[in-house]
Biopython code that builds the backbone (N, CA, C, O; Angstrom):
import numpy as np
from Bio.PDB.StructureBuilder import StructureBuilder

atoms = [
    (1, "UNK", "N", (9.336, 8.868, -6.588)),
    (1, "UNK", "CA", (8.089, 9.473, -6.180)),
    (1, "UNK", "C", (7.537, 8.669, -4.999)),
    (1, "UNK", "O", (7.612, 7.440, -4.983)),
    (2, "UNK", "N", (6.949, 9.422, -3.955)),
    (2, "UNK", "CA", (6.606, 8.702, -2.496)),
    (2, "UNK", "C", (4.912, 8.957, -2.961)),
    (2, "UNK", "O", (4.408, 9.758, -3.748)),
    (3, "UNK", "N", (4.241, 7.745, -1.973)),
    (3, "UNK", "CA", (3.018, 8.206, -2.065)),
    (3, "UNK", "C", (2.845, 7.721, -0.721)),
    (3, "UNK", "O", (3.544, 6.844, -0.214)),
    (4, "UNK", "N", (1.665, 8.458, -0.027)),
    (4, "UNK", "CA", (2.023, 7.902, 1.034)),
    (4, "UNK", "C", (0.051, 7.310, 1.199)),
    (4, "UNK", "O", (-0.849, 7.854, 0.559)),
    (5, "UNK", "N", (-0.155, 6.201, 2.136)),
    (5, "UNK", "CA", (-1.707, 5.306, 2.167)),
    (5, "UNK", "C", (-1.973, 5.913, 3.787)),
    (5, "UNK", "O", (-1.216, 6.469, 4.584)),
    (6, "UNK", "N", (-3.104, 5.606, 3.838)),
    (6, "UNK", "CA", (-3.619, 5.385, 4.631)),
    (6, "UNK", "C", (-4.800, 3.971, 4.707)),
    (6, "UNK", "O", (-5.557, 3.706, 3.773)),
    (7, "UNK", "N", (-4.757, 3.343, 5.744)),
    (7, "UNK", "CA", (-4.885, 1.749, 5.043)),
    (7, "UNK", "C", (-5.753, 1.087, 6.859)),
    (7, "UNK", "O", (-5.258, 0.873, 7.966)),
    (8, "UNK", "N", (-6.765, 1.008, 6.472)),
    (8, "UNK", "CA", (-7.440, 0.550, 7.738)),
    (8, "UNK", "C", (-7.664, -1.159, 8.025)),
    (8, "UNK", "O", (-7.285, -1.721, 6.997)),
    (9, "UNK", "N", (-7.999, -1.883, 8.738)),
    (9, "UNK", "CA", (-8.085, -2.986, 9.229)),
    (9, "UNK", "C", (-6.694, -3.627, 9.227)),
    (9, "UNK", "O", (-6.819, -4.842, 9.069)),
    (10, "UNK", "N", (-5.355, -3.236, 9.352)),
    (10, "UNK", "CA", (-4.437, -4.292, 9.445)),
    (10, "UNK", "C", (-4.369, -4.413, 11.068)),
    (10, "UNK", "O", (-4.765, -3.590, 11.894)),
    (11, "UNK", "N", (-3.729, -5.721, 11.292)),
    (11, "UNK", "CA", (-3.867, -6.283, 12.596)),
    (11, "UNK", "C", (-2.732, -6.742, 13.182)),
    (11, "UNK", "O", (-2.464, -6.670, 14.381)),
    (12, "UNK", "N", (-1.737, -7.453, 11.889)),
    (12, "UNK", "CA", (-0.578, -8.490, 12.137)),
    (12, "UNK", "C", (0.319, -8.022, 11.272)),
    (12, "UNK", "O", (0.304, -7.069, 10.494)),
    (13, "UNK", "N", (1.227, -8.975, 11.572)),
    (13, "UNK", "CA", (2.268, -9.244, 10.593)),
    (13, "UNK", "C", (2.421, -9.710, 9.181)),
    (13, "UNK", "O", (3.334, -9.499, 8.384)),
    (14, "UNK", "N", (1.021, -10.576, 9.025)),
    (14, "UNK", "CA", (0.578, -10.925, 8.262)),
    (14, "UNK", "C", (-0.017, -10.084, 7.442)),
    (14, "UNK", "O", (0.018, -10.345, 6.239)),
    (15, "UNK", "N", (-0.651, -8.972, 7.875)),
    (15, "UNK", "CA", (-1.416, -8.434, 6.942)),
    (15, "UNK", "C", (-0.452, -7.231, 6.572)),
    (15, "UNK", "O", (-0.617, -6.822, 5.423)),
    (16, "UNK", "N", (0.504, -6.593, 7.303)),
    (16, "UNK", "CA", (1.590, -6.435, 7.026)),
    (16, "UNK", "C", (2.184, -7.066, 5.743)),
    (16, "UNK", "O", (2.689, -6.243, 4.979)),
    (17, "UNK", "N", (2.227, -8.382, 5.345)),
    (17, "UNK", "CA", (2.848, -8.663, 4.145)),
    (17, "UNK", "C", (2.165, -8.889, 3.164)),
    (17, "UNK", "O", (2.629, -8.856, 2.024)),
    (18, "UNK", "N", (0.770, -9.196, 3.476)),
    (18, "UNK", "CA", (-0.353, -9.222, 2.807)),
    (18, "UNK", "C", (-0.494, -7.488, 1.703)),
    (18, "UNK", "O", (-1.003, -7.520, 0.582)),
    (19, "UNK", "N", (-0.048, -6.415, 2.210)),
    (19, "UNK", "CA", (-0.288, -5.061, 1.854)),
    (19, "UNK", "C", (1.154, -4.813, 0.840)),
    (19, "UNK", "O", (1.504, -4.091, -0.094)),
    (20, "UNK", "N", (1.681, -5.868, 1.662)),
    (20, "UNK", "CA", (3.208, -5.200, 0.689)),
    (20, "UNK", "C", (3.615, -6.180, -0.687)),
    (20, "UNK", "O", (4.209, -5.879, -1.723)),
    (21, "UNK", "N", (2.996, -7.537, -0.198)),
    (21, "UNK", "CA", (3.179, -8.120, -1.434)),
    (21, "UNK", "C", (2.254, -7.188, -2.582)),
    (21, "UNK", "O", (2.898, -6.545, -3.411)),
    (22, "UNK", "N", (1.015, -7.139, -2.608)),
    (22, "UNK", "CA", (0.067, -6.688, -3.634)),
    (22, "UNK", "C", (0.163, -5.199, -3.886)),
    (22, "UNK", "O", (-0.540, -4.712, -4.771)),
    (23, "UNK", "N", (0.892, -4.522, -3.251)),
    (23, "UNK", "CA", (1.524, -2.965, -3.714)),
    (23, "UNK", "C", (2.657, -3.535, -3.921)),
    (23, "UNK", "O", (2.789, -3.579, -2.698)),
    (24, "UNK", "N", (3.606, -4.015, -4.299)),
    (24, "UNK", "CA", (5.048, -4.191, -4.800)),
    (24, "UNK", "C", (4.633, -4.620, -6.220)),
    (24, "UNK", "O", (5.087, -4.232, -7.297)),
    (25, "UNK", "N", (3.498, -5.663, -5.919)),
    (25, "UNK", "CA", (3.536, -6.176, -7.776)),
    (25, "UNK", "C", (3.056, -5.241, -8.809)),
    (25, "UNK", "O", (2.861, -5.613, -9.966)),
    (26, "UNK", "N", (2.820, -3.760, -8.318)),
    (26, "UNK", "CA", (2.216, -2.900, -8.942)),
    (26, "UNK", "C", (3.479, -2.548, -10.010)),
    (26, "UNK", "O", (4.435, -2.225, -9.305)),
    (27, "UNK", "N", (3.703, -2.511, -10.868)),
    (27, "UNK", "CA", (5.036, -2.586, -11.722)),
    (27, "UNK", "C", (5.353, -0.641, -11.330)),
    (27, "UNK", "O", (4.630, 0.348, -11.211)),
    (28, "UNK", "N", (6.856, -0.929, -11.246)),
    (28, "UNK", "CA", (7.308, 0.708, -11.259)),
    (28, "UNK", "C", (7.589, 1.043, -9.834)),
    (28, "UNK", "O", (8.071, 2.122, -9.489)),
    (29, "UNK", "N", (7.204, -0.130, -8.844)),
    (29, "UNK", "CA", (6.719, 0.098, -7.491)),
    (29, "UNK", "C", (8.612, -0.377, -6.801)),
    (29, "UNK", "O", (9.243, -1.351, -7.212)),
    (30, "UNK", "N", (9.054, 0.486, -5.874)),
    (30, "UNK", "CA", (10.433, -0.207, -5.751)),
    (30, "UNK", "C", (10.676, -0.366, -4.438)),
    (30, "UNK", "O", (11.691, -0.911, -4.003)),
    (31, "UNK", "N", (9.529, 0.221, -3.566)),
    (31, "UNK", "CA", (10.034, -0.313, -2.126)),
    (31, "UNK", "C", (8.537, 0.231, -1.550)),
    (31, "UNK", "O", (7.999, 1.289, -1.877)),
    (32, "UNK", "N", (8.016, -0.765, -0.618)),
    (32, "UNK", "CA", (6.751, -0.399, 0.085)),
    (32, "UNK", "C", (7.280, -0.312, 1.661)),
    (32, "UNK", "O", (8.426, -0.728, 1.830)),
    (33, "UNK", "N", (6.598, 0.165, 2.794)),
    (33, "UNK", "CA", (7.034, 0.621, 4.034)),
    (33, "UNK", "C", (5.695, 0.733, 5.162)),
    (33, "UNK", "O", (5.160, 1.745, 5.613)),
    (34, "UNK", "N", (5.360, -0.877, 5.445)),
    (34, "UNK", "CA", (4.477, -0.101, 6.337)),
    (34, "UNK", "C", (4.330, -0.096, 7.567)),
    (34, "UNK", "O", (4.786, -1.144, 8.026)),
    (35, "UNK", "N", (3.793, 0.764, 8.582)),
    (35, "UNK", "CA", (3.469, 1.256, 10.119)),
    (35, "UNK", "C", (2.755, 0.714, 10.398)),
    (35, "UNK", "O", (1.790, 1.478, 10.374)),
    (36, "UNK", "N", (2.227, -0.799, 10.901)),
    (36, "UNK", "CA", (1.554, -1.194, 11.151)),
    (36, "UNK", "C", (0.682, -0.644, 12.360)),
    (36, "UNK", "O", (-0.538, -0.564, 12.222)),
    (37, "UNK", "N", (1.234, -0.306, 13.420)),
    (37, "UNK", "CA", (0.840, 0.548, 14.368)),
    (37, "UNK", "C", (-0.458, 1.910, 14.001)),
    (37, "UNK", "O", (-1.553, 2.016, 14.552)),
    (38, "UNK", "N", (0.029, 2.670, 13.089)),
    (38, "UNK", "CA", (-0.478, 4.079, 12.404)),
    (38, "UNK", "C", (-1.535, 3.397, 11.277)),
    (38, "UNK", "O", (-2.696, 3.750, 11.073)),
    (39, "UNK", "N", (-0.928, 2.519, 10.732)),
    (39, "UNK", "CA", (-1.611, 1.732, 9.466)),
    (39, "UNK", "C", (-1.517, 3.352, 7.983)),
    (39, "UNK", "O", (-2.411, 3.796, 7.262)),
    (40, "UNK", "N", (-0.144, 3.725, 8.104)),
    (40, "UNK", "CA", (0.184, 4.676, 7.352)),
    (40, "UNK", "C", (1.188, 3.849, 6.678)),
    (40, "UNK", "O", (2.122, 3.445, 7.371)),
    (41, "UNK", "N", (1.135, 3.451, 5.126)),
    (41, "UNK", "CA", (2.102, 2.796, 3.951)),
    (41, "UNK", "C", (2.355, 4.010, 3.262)),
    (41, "UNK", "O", (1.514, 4.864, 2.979)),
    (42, "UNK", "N", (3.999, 4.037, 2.921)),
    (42, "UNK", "CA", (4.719, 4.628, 2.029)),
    (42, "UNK", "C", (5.029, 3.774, 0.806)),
    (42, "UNK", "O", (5.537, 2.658, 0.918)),
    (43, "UNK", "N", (4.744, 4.264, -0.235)),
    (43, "UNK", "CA", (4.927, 3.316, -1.282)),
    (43, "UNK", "C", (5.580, 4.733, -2.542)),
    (43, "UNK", "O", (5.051, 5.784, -2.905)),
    (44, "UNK", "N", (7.081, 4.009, -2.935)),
    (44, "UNK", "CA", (7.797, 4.603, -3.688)),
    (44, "UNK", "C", (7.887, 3.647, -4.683)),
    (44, "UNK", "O", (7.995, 2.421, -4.664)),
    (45, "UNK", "N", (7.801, 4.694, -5.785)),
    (45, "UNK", "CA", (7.996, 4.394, -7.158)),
    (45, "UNK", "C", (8.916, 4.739, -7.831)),
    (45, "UNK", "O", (9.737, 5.302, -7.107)),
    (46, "UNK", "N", (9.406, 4.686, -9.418)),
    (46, "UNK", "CA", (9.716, 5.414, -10.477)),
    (46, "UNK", "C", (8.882, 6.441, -10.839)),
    (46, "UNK", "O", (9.045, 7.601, -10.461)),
    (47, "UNK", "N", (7.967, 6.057, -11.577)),
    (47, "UNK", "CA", (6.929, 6.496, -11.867)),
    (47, "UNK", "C", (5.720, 7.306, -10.960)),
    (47, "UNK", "O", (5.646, 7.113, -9.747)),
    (48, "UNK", "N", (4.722, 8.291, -11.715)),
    (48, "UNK", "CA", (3.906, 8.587, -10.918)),
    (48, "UNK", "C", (2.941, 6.984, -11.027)),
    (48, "UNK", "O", (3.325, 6.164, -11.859)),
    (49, "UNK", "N", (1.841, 6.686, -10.234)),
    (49, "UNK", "CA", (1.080, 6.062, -10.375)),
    (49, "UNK", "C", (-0.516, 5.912, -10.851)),
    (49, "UNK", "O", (-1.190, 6.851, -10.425)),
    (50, "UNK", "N", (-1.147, 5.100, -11.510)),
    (50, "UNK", "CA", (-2.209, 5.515, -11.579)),
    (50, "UNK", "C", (-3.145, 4.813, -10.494)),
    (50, "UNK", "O", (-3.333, 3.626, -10.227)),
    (51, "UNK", "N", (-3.700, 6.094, -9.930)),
    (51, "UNK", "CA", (-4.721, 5.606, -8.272)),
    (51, "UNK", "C", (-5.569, 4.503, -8.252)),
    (51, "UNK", "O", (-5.879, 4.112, -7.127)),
    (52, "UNK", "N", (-6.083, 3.821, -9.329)),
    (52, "UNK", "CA", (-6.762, 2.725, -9.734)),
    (52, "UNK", "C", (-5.978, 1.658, -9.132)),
    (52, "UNK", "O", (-6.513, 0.932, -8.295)),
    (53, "UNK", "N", (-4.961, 1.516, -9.416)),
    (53, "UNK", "CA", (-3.950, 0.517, -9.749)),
    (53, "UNK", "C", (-3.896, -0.053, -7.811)),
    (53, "UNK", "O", (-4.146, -1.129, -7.268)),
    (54, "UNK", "N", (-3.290, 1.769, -7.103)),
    (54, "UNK", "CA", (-3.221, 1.551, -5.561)),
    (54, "UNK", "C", (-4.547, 0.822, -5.037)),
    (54, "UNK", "O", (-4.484, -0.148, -4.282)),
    (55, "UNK", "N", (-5.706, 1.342, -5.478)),
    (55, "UNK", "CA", (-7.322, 1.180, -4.714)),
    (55, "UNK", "C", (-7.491, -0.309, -5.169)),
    (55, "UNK", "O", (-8.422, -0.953, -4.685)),
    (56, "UNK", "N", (-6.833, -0.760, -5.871)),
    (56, "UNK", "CA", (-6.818, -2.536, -6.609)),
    (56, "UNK", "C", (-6.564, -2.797, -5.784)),
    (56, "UNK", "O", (-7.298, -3.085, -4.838)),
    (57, "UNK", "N", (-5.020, -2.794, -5.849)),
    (57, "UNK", "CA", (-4.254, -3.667, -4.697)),
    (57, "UNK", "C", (-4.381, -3.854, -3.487)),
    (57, "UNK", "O", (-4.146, -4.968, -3.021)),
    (58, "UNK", "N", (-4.837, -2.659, -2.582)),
    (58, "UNK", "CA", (-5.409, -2.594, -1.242)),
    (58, "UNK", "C", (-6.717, -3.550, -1.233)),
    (58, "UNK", "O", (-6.692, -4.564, -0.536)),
    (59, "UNK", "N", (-7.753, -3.258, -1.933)),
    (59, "UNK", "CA", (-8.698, -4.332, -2.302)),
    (59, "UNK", "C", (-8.497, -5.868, -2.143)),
    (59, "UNK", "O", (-8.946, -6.709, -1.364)),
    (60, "UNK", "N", (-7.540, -5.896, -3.318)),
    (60, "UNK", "CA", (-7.099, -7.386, -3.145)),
    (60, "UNK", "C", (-6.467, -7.938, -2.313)),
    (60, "UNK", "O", (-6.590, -9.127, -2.019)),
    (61, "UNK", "N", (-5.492, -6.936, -1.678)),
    (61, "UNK", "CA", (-5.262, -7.614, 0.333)),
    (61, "UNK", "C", (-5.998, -8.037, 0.751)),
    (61, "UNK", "O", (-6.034, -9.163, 1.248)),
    (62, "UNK", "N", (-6.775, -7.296, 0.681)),
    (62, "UNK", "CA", (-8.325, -7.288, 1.706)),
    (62, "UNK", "C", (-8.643, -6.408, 2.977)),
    (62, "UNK", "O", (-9.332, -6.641, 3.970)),
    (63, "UNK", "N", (-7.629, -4.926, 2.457)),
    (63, "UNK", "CA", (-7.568, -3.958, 3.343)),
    (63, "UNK", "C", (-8.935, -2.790, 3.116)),
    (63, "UNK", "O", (-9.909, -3.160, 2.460)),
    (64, "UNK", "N", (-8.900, -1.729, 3.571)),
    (64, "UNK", "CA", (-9.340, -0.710, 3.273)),
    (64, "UNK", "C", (-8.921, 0.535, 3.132)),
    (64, "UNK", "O", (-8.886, 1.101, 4.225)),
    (65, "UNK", "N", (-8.614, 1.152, 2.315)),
    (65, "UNK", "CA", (-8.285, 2.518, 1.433)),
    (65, "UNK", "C", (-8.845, 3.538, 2.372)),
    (65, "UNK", "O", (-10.072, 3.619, 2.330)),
    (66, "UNK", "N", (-8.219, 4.357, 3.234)),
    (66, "UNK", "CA", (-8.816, 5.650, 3.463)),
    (66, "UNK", "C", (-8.380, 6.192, 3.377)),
    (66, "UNK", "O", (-8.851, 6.972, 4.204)),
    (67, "UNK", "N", (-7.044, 7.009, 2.661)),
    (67, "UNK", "CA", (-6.588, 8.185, 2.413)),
    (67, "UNK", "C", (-5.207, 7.936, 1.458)),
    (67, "UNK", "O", (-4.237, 7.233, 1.741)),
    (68, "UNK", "N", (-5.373, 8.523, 0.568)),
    (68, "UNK", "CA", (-3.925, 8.958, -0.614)),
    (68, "UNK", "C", (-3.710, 10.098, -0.502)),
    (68, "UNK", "O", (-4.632, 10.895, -0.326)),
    (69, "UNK", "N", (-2.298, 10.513, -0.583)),
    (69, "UNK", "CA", (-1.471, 11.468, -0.228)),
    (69, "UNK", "C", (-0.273, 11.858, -1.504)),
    (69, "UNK", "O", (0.568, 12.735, -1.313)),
]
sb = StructureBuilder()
sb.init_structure("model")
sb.init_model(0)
sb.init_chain("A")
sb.init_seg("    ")
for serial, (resi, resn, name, xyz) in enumerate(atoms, 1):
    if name == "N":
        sb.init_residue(resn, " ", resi, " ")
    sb.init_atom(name, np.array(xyz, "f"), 0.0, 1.0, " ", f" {name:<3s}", serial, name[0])
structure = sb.get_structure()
């Protein structure tokens, strides 16, 4: 299952890994993908997800959430 983010303030490379570490530890989660450019993340799972879980993790980057897909 793909989900795809929309994810505002990234800047670097850093925050780049900053987004992918804390969506990967989401259990079920098997490969994250992001555009730093677009600031559009693909995040594939097993599982569907529960949206809580995504709006956490972006949080705890220290990104901002503007669009699930």
């Amino acid at each position: 299952m793909q989900i795809n983010l929309k994810i505002k303030g990234m800047t670097c490379g850093h925050c780049v890994a900053a987004v992918t570490e804390q969506l990967s530890s989401i259990p079920g989660v098997s490969k994250v993908d992001v555009d730093l450019d677009s600031g559009l993340v693909a995040v594939i799972s097993v599982d569907a997800l529960a949206q809580e879980l995504i709006v956490s993790a972006v949080d705890e980057a220290g990104y901002e959430l503007v669009s699930i897909d």
